[in-house]
N, C-alpha and C positions, 0 to 999 in steps of 0.2 A: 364469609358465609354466615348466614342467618344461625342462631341460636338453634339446637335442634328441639324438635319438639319430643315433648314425653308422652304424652296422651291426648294430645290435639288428634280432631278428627281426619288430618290432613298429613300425619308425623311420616307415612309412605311415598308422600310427592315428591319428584325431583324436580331441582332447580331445571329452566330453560337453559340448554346449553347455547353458549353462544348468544346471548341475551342484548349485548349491542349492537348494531348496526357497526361498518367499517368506521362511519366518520360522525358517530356520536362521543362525543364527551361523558364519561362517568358519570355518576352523580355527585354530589356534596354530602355527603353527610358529617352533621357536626355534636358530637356530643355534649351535652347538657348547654344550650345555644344562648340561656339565659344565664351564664356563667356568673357568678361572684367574684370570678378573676377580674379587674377594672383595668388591667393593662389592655385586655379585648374591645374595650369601650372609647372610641373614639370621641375626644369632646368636636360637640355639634356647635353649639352654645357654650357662654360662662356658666348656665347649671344644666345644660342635656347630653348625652352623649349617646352615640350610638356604634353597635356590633353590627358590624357587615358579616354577614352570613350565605350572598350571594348575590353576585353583578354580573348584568350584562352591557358591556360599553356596545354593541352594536345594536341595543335595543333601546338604551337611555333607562335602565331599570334595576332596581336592586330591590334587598328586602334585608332588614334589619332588626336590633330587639333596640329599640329609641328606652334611655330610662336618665331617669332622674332620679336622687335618692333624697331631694327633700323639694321646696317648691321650686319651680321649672318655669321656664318659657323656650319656645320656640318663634322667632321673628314673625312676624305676621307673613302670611305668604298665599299666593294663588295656585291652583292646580290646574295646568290644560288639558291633565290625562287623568283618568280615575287611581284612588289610592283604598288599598285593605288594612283596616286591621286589628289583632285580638291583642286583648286584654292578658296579660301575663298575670300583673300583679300593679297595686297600687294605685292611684283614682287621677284620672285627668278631663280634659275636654276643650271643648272649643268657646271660647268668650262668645262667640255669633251665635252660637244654639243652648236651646234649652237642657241637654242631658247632661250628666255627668259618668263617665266609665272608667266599671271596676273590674277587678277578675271574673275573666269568663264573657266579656260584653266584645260584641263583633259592629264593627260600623264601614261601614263603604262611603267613600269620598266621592260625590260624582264630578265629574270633568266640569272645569267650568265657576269650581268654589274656592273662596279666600276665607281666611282664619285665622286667628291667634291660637296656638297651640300651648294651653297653661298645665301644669302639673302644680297636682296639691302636698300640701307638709298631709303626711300621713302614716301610718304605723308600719309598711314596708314602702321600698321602694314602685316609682313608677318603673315596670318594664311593660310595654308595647312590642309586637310583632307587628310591623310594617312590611307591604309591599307596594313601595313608589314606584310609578309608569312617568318617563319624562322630568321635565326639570319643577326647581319650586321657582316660582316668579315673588322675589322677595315684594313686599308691601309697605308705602310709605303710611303714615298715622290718617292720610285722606282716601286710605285704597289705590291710590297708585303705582305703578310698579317703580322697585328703584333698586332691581337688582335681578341678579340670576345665581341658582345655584342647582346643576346638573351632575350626571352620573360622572362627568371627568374631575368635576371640583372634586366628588366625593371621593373618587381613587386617592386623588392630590394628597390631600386630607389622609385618608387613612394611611397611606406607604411613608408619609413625614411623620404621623403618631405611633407607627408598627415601628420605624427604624428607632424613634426616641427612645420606644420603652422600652427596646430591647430583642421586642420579637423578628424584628428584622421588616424593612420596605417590602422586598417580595410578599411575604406572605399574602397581601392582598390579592398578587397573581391564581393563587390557589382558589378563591372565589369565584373567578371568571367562568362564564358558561357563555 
């Protein structure tokens, strides 16, 4: 149950009883999702790593806080499905475009784009809030594709770094939606 309210104009409202359908799934909710714990941080890269925060294996989709704690790269890579996302903290960007993004900066991937994904040396860490649709189509140095890497890599990946550190393989099943 939600914290109660003191003096919200709303502290009289009752929750909807029965607020799931029979065959919805809960929701996730994850406290403080940008943790400081780095056992939650699955390395992506030699300097990226990412927190799975929530997957869908029947939809090819998840959504993550990607961070780097000094300079970064992400393999060059193409998108066939549009990708979100906010700025937590820390300054990164795309080698192909002109901007660079800091805390509080929102950017939408449109379907259809390839990129080098760089993180800068900076006064805190890169954290990013990602939501990827579909797989990344890894890129050779000509723009060519010379790889794949999808929502089942990314399970892979996480349930071998959750059992290393301790937290146990399952736990990635807990993200499932």
């Amino acid at each position: 149950m939600a914290e109660l309210a003191r003096h919200e104009f709303w502290k009289e409202l009752q929750p909807i009883p029965n607020c799931f359908k029979p065959d919805a799934k809960p929701e996730v909710y994850i406290e403080d999702a940008p943790t400081e714990d780095e056992r939650y941080y699955v390395p992506f890269t030699d300097t990226v790593s990412s927190r799975p925060l929530w997957i869908s294996p029947s939809e090819n989709k998840w959504c993550d806080v990607l961070m780097a704690k000094q300079a970064g790269l992400v393999n060059r890579h193409y998108h066939p499905h549009e990708v979100f996302a906010y700025t937590i903290s820390g300054k990164w960007g795309y080698l192909e475009h002109g901007w660079t993004a800091r805390a509080g900066d929102f950017v939408y991937e449109t379907p259809g784009e390839g990129h080098t994904l760089v993180a800068y040396d900076y006064d805190e860490p890169m954290k990013v809030f990602f939501i990827v649709k579909g797989p990344l189509i890894w890129l050779d140095e000509a723009g060519n594709a010379a790889g794949y890497f999808d929502v089942h890599d990314y399970i892979k990946l996480c349930r071998e770094h959750f059992e290393r550190v301790g937290i146990g393989a399952d736990y990635v099943d807990t993200l499932f939606r």
